[in-house]
C-alpha positions as CSV (number, residue, x, y, z in Angstrom):
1,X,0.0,0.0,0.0
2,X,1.4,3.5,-0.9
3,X,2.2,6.0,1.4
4,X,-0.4,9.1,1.6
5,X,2.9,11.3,1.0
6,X,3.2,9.7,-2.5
7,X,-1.0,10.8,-3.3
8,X,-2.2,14.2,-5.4
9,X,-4.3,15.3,-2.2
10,X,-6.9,16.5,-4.4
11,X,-7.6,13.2,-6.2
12,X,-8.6,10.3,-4.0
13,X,-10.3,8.2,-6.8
14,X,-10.2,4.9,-6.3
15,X,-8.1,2.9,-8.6
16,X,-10.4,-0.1,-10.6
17,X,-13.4,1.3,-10.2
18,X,-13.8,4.4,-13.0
19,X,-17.7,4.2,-12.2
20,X,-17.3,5.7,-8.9
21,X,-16.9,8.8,-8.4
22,X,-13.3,10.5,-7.2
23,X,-12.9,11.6,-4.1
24,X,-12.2,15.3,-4.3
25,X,-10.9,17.0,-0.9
26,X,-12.0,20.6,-1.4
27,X,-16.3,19.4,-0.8
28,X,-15.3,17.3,1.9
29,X,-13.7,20.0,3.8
30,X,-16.5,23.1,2.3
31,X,-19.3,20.1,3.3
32,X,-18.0,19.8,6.7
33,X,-17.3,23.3,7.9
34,X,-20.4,24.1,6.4
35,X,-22.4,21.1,8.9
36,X,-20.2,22.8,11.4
37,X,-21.5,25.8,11.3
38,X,-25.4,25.0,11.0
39,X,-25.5,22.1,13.3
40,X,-25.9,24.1,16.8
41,X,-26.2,20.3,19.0
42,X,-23.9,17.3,18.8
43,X,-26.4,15.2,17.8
44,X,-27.8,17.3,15.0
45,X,-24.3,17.5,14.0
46,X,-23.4,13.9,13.7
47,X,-27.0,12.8,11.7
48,X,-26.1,15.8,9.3
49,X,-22.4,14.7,9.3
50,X,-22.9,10.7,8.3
51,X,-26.0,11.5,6.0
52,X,-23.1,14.0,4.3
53,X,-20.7,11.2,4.2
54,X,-23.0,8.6,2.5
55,X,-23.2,11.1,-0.4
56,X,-19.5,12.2,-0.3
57,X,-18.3,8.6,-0.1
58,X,-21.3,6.9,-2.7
59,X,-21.3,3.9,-0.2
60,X,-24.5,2.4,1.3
61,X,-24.0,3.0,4.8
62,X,-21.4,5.1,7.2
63,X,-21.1,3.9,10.8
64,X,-19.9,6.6,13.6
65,X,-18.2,5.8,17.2
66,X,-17.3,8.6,18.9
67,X,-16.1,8.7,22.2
68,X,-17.0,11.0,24.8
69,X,-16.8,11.2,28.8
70,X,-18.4,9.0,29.9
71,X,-20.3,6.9,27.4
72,X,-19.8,7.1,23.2
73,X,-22.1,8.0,20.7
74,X,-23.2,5.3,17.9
75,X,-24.4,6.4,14.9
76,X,-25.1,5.1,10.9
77,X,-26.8,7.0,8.3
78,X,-28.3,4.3,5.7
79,X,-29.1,4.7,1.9
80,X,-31.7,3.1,1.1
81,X,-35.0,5.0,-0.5
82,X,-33.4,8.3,1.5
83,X,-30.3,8.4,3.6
84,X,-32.0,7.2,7.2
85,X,-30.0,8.4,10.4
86,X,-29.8,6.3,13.7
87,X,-28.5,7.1,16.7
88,X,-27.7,5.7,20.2
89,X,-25.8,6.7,23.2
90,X,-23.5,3.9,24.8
91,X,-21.8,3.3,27.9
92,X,-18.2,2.1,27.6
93,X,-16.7,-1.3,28.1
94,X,-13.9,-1.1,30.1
95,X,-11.5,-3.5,29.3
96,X,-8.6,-5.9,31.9
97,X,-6.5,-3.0,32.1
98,X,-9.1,0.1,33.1
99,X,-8.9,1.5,29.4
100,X,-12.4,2.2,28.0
101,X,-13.6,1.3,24.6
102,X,-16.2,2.3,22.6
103,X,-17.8,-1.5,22.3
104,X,-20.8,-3.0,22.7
105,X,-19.5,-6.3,25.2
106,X,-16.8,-8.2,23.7
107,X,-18.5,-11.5,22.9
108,X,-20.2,-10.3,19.5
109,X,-17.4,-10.7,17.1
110,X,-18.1,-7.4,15.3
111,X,-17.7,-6.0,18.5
112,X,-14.3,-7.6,18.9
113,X,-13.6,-6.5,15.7
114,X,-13.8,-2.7,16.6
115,X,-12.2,-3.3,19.6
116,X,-8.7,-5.0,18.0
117,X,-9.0,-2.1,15.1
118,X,-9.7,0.4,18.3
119,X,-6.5,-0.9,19.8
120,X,-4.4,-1.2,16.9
121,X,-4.0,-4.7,17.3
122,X,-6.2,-6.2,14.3
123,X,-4.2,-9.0,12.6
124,X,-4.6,-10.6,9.2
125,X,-6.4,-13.8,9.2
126,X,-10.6,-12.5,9.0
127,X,-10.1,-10.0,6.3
128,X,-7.4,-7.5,4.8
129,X,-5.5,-5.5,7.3
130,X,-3.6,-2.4,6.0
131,X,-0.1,-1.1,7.3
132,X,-2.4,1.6,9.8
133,X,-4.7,-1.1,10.8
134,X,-7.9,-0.8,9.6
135,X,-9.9,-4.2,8.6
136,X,-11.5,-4.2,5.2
137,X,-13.5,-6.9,3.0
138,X,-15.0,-7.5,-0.3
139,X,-13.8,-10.1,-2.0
140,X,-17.2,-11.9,-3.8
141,X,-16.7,-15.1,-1.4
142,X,-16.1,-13.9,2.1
143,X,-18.4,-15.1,4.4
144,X,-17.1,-13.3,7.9
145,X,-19.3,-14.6,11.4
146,X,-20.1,-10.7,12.1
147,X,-21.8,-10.3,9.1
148,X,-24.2,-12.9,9.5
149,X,-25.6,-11.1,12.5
150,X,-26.7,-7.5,13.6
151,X,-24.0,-5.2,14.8
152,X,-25.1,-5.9,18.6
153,X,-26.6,-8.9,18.4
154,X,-30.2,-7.7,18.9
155,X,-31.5,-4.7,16.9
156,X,-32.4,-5.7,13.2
157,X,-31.5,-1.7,12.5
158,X,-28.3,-2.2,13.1
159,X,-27.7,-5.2,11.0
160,X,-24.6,-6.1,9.2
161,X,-26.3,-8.5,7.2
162,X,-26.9,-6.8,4.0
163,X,-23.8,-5.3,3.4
164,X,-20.5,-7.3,1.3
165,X,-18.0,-5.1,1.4
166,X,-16.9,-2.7,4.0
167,X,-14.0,-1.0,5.9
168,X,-13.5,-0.1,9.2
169,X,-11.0,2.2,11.0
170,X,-9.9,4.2,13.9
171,X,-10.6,8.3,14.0
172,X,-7.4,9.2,15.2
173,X,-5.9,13.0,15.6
174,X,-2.3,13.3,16.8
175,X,-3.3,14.0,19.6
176,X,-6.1,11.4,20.3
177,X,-8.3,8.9,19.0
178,X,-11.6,10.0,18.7
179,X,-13.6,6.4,17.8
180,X,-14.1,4.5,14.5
181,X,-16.1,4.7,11.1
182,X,-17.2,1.8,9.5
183,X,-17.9,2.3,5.6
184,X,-20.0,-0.5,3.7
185,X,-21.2,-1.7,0.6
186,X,-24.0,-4.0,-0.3
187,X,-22.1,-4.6,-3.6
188,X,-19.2,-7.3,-3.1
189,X,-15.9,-6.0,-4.3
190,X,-15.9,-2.5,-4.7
191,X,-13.2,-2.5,-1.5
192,X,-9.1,-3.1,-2.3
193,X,-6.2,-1.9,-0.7
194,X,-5.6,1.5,-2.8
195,X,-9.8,1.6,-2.0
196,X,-9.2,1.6,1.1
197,X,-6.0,3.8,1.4
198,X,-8.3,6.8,0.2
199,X,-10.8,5.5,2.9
200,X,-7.9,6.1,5.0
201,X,-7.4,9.5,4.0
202,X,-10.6,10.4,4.5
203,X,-10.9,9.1,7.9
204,X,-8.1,11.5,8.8
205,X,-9.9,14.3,7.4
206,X,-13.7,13.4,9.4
207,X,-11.2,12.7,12.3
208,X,-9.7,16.7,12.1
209,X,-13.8,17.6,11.4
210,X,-14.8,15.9,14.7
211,X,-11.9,17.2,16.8
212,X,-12.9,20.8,15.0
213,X,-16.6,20.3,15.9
214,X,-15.6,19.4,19.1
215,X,-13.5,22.6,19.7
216,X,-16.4,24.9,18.2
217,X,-19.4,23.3,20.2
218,X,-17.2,24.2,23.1
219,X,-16.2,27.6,22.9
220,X,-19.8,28.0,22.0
221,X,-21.2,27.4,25.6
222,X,-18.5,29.0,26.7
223,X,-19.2,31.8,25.4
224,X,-23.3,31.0,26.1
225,X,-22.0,30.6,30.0
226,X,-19.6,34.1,30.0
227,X,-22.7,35.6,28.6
228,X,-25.2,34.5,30.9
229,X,-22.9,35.6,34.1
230,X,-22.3,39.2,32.4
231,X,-25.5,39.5,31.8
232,X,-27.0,38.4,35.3
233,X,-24.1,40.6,37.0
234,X,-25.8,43.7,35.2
235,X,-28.9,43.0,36.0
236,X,-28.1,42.9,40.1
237,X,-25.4,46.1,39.6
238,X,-27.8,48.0,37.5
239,X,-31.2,46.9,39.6
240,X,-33.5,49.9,41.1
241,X,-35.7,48.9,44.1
242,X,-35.8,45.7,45.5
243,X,-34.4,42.8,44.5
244,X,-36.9,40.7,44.4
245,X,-37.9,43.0,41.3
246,X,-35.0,41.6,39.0
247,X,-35.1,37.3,40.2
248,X,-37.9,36.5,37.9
249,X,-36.2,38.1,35.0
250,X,-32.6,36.4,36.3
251,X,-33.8,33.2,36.5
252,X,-35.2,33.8,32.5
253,X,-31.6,34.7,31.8
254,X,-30.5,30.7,32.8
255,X,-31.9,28.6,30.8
256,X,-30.5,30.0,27.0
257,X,-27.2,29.0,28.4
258,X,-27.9,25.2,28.8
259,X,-26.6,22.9,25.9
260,X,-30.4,22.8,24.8
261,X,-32.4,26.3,25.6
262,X,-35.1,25.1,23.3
263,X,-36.6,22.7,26.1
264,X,-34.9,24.1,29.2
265,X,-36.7,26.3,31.8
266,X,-35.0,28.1,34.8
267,X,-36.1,29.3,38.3
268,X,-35.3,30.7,41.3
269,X,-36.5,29.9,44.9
270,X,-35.7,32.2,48.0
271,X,-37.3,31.5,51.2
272,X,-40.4,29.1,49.4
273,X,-41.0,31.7,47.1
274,X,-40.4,30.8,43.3
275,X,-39.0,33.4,41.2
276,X,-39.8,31.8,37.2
277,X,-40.6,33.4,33.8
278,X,-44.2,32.2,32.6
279,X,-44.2,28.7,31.8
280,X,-41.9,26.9,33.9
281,X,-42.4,23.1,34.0
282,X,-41.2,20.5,36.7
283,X,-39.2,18.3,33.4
284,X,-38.0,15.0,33.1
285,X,-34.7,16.1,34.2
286,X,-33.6,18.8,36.6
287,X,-30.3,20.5,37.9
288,X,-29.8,21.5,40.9
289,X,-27.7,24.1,43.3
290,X,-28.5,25.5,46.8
291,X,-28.6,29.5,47.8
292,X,-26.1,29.6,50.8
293,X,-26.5,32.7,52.2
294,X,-23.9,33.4,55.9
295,X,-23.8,29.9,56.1
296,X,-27.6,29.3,55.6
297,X,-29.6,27.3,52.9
298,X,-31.8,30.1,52.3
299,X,-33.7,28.0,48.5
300,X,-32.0,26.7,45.0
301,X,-31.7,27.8,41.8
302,X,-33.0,24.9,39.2
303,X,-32.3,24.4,35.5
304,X,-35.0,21.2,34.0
305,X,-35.3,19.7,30.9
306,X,-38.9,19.2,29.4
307,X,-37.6,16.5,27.1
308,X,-35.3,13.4,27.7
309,X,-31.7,14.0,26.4
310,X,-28.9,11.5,26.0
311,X,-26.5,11.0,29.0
312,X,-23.4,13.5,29.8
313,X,-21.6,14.0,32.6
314,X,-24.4,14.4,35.1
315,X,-27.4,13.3,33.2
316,X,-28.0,14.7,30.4
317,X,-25.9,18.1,31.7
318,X,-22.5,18.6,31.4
319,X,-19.7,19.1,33.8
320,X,-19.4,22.8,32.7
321,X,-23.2,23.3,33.3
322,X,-22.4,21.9,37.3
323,X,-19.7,24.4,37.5
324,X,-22.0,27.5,35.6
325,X,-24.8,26.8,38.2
326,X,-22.8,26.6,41.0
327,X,-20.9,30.1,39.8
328,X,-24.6,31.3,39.8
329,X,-25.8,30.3,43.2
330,X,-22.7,31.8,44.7
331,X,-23.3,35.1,42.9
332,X,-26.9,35.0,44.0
333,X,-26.2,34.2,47.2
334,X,-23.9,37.6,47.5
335,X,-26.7,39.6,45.8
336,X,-29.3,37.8,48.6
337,X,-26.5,38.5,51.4
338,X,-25.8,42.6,50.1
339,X,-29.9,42.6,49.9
340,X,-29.6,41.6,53.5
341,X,-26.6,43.9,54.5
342,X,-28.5,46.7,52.9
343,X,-31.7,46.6,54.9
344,X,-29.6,45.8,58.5
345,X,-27.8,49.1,57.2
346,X,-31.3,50.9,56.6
347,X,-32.6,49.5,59.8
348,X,-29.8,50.6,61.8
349,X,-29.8,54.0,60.4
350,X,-33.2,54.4,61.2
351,X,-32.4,53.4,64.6
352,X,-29.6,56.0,64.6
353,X,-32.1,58.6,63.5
354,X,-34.7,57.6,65.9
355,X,-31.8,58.1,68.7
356,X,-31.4,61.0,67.2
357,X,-34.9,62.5,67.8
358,X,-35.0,61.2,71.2
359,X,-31.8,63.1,72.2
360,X,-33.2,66.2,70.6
361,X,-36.6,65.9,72.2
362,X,-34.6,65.5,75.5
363,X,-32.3,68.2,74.9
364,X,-35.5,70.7,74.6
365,X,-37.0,69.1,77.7
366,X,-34.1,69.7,79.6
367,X,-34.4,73.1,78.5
368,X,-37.8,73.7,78.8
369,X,-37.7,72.2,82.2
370,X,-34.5,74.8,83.2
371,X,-36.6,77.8,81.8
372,X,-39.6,76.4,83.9
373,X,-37.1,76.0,87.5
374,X,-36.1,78.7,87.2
375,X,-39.4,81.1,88.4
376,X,-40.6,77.8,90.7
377,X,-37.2,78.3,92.4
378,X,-38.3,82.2,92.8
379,X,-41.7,81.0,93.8
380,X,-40.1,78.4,96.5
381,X,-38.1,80.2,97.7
382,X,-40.8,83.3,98.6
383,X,-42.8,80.6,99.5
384,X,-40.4,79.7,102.0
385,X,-40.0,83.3,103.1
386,X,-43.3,83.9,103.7
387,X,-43.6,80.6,106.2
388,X,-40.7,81.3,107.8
389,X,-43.1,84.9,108.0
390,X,-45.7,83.2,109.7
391,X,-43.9,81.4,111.9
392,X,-42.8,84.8,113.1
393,X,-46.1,86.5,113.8
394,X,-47.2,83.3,115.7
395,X,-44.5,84.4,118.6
396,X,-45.0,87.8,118.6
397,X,-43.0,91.0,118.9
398,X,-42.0,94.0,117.3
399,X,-40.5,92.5,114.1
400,X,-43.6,90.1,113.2
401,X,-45.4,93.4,113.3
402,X,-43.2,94.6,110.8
403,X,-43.1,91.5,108.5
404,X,-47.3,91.1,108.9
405,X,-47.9,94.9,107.3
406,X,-48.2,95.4,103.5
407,X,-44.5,96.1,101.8
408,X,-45.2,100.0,101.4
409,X,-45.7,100.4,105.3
410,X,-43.0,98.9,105.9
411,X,-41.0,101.0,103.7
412,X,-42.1,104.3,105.3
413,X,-41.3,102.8,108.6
């Protein structure tokens, strides 16, 4: 088999087979950036993606395995009247030594089949092996055990039964390996080894495409997730009035960052009150972090899905979406805990004002009461004059005479 060094990159016709069409690089790359850019979920992607590939490659049927977290995605797009799509999420096998593979069991002997090519350890013996290691058929009498049987041993969809020539190998960037496509013919024979070595080509290309994908779909909730946070950060810094006034339109500003907005809904609950645009629904799936606020659970913030959704990191949500909500409890905690700071502050200035008055009020007492002594001193103290007076006249004598006569007698005197 030639090396893809010694290969005109933009001619990837097969050799042997003039009534297929050549493989041209140029629309596989346009195709793909151009399902890139329209495909706004994985899953939308990847049906869009092999349907593409059935057309690009003029085969019968593309298979995808593409590994992810924690489970892999399986997919095949199938010509038959129209290009039909299937589609399955898959949790790993894990095989003796802890590595995970994107396999259905081992005993199915397709299923060992993409496990040796997955590994790089497919040997010659049930088929064609090329120098990379990818298995191919299609000579007119092979009669291979997996092909008598459906590609997991149960689901008639998924059947390998129809097809007599086909290729399989691994998706593999330098950096990783991102699964496996399988490309099949009903037709026996239309596979050979310089077939294949454009397969192979090819493969390298949808691998780059994936890893791409992958890199786009990511710094696009990124950037969803940065944009939710600004956006909820202005609404709290810019708010007038209480803050009650701004949750219901935060919580409607959760939701559109979650890898599906289209059936996700968002609320807010403070204290058993629920803070929710119109038309919140309890979902099939839901998300969930608490409002701490001084060290007490004071409600949750909630993100559900209305629809079921394949399995991620937590569900059907991703690791990034845990972290995101998180971020937003915390930062509506501190709004909840300033809210709280800010009426202690108003509560203690109005006791400070209140203090105020009462010092003011006792401050005009106290003079009131001064201005008010001072003539009942006067008062007493004549009062007290005129008993020490009487006290006088009662024993008699020259000078009670003088004190008992009116005050201009006793002047002439």
């Amino acid at each position: 088999m030639s090396d893809h060094a010694d290969r005109n990159p933009q001619d990837l016709s097969p050799a042997g087979h003039s009534a297929e069409p050549p493989f041209q690089l140029s629309p596989l790359l346009e195709g793909t950036l151009d399902i890139i850019s329209r495909s706004g979920s994985r899953v939308r992607f990847l049906e869009n993606f092999s349907r593409f590939l059935v057309d690009y490659l003029g085969c019968d049927a593309v298979a995808l395995r593409i590994r992810e977290i924690n489970h892999y995605y399986r997919c095949r797009a199938v010509r038959n009247r129209e290009v039909r799509f299937l589609y399955q999420t898959v949790p790993y096998t894990v095989a003796a030594d802890g590595q995970r593979l994107p396999i259905a069991g081992e005993k199915p002997p397709f299923e060992r089949l993409c496990r040796d090519v997955f590994l790089g350890q497919t040997k010659p013996g049930a088929g064609l092996v090329t120098a990379r290691g990818s298995f191919y058929t299609g000579a007119e009498t092979g009669d291979w055990p997996w092909m008598r049987q459906s590609e997991d041993g149960e689901d008639e969809h998924w059947s390998l039964t129809a097809y007599n020539s086909m290729a399989l190998m691994r998706l593999k960037t330098p950096r990783q390996i991102l699964g496996l496509i399988w490309v099949a013919h009903r037709e026996p024979g239309r596979l050979n080894a310089r077939v294949v070595d454009r397969l192979e080509l090819a493969a390298d290309i949808v691998a780059s495409s994936l890893a791409h994908e992958r890199t786009v779909a990511a710094l696009r909730e990124r950037v969803k997730e940065l944009g939710c946070l600004y956006n909820i950060a202005r609404a709290f810094s810019g708010r007038q009035g209480e803050l009650a006034d701004v949750l219901v339109p935060v919580a409607g500003m959760i939701a559109p960052a979650w890898r599906y907005p289209d059936i996700a809904a968002s609320r807010i609950v403070v204290d058993g009150e629920t803070f929710a645009p119109d038309g919140f629904g309890d979902g099939v799936s839901r998300m969930r972090a608490p409002l701490t606020v001084r060290g007490k659970d004071r409600g949750f913030v909630e993100v559900v899905y209305a629809e079921p959704r394949p399995e991620r990191d937590e569900g059907p949500f991703l690791a990034e979406e845990r972290a995101l909500i998180d971020t937003l409890a915390r930062q509506i905690g501190l709004a909840l805990e300033e809210e709280e700071s800010r009426r202690e502050k108003e509560r203690l200035h109005e006791q400070l004002l209140h203090a105020d008055r009462l010092a003011t009020v006792g401050k005009l007492t106290a003079g009131i009461a001064h201005e008010i002594n001072e003539p009942l001193s006067a008062v007493l103290g004549f009062a007290g004059l005129v008993a020490k007076e009487s006290a006088l006249t009662d024993q008699g004598g020259a000078t009670s005479s003088v004190f008992g006569r009116p005050p201009c007698m006793r002047a002439r005197s």
